[in-house]
N, C-alpha and C positions, 0 to 999 in steps of 0.2 A: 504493500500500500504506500509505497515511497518513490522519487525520483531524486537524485541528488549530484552533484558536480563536485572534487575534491580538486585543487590544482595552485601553481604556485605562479610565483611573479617573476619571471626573470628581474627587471629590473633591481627587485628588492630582495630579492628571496624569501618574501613571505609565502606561506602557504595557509589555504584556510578549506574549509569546506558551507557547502550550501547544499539544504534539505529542504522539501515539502511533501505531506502525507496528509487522508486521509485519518488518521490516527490522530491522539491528542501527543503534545508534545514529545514530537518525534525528532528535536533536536540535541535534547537531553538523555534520549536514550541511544543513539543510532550516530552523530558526529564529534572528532574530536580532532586536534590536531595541537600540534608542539612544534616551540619554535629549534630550527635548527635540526628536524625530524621528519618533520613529514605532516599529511593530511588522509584523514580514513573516515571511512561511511562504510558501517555495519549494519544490514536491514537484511529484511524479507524475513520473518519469524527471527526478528532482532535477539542476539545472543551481544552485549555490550560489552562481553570480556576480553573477545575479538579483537575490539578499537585497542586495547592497552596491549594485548597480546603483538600486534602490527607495530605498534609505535615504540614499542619496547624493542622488536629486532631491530629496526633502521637504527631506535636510537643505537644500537650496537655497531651500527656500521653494512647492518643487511639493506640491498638494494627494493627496491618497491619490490619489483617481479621475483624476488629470490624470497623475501619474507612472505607473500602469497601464497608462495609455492609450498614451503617449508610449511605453513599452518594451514593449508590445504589438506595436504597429505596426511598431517596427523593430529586431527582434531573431530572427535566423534560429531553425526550431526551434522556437517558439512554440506549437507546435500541441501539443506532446507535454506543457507545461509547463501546473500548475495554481500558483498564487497566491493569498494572503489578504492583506491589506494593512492599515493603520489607522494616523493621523497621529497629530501632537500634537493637534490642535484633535480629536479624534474621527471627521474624515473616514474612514470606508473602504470598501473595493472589492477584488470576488475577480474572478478570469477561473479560468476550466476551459477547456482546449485542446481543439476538436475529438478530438483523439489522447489524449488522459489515460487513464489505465489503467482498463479495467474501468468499473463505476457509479461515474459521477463526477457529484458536486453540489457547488453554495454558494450562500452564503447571505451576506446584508451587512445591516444596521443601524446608525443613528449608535452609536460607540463602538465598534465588536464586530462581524470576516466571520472565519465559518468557512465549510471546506471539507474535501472529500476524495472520494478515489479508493480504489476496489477494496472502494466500500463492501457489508456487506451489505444493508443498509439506504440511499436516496438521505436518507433523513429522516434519518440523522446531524445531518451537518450545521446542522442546523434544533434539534434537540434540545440541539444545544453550545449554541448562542446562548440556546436560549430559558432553558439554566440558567446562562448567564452572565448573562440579565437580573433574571433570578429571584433573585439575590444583592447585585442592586442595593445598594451603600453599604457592603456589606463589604471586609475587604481583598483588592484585587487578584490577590492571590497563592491566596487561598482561592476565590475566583470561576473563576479559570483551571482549577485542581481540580475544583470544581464540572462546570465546561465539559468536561472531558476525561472525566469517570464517566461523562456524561450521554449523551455520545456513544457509549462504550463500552455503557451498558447499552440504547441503542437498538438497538444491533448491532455497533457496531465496524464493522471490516472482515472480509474472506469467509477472513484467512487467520489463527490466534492470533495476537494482542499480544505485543509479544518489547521493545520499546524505547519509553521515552517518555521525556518532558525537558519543562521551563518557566525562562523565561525573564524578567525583568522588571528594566526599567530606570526610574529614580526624578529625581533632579534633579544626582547627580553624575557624569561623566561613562564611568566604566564601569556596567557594569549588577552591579546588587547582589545580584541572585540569578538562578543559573546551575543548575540541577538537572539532571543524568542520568540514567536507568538506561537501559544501552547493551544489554543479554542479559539478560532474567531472565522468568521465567513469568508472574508478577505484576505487571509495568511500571507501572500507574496506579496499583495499591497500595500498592507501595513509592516512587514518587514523592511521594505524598499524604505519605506517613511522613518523608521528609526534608523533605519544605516543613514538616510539624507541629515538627522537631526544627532546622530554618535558621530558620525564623521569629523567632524570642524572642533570634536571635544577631545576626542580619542588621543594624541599629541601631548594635551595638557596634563591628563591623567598622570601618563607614564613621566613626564619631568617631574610631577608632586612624589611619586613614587620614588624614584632615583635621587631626586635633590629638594627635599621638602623645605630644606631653608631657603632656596630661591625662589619663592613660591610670593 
């Protein structure tokens, strides 16, 4: 019941992820990402030990495609479980499980794998990436945006849009933007709206954090 885009920035090296579902706050259970590490979206019959399990090999130095591979192979249950993955270096790599709910696709390119299940459309998926590439050079955070409208207006999935969230981690070690909407009718609209209104704040935060006597 999910569609999502994980992907990074060349210019900055951030990397973040962007989700919307059916489901209620499906960004709290299904995306995560670390700076310096990577970006991962865990769904389709969400197993969320997955996300740490993925971020924990890169952070050891496992490429996207080689930590998929490696918790593919030996992780019971797999079959039911869809994944998007994307490193620091821009590696990445999706799996869709035999078992994944419903029309299940993905799609991967250096930088940028989406995926999703219960889609109406299998070209979702296809349509995230290609407007996450289509924004090439902008900021991350408005790409992610991009990616999420773009899947929604190819189709979404077969059931309304109820929850979306994005994600993005930068060079300090928490992630500097964390966005929700858990229930609401318009989830990618009103996400769009807090990333327009977190944006221009986001910057300030992290200098009160680092240098709070400059403040």
């Amino acid at each position: 019941m999910t569609f999502s885009l994980v992907g990074r920035c060349d210019r900055t090296g951030a990397v973040g992820a962007v989700i919307a579902s059916a489901s209620m706050a499906v960004a709290a259970r299904c995306a995560a990402a670390r700076a310096g590490t990577g970006a991962v979206c865990s769904q389709s019959t969400t197993d969320p030990r997955l996300r740490e399990a993925l971020l924990e090999a890169m952070a050891g130095g496992a490429a996207a495609g080689n930590a998929l591979t490696a918790l593919a192979g030996g992780t019971e249950d797999i079959a039911y479980r869809q994944l998007a993955v994307v490193d620091a270096a821009g590696g990445s790599a999706c799996y869709s499980g035999e078992l994944a709910l419903g029309e299940a696709a993905d799609v991967c390119a250096p930088g940028a794998a989406a995926a999703g299940n219960l889609l109406a459309d299998r070209g979702v998926p296809a349509a995230m990436l290609r407007a996450f590439q289509d924004t090439a050079g902008e900021n991350l955070g408005d790409r992610l945006i991009a990616a999420v409208r773009g899947g929604l207006a190819a189709g979404g999935e077969v059931s309304p849009v109820r929850s979306a969230g994005m994600i993005i981690a930068e060079s300090v070690p928490w992630p500097v933007t964390d966005l929700r909407v858990d229930w609401h009718d318009d989830p990618v609209g009103e996400l769009a709206g807090l990333w327009r209104a977190w944006q221009p704040q986001a910057e300030s935060y992290v200098r009160r954090a680092l240098h709070p006597a400059g403040i």
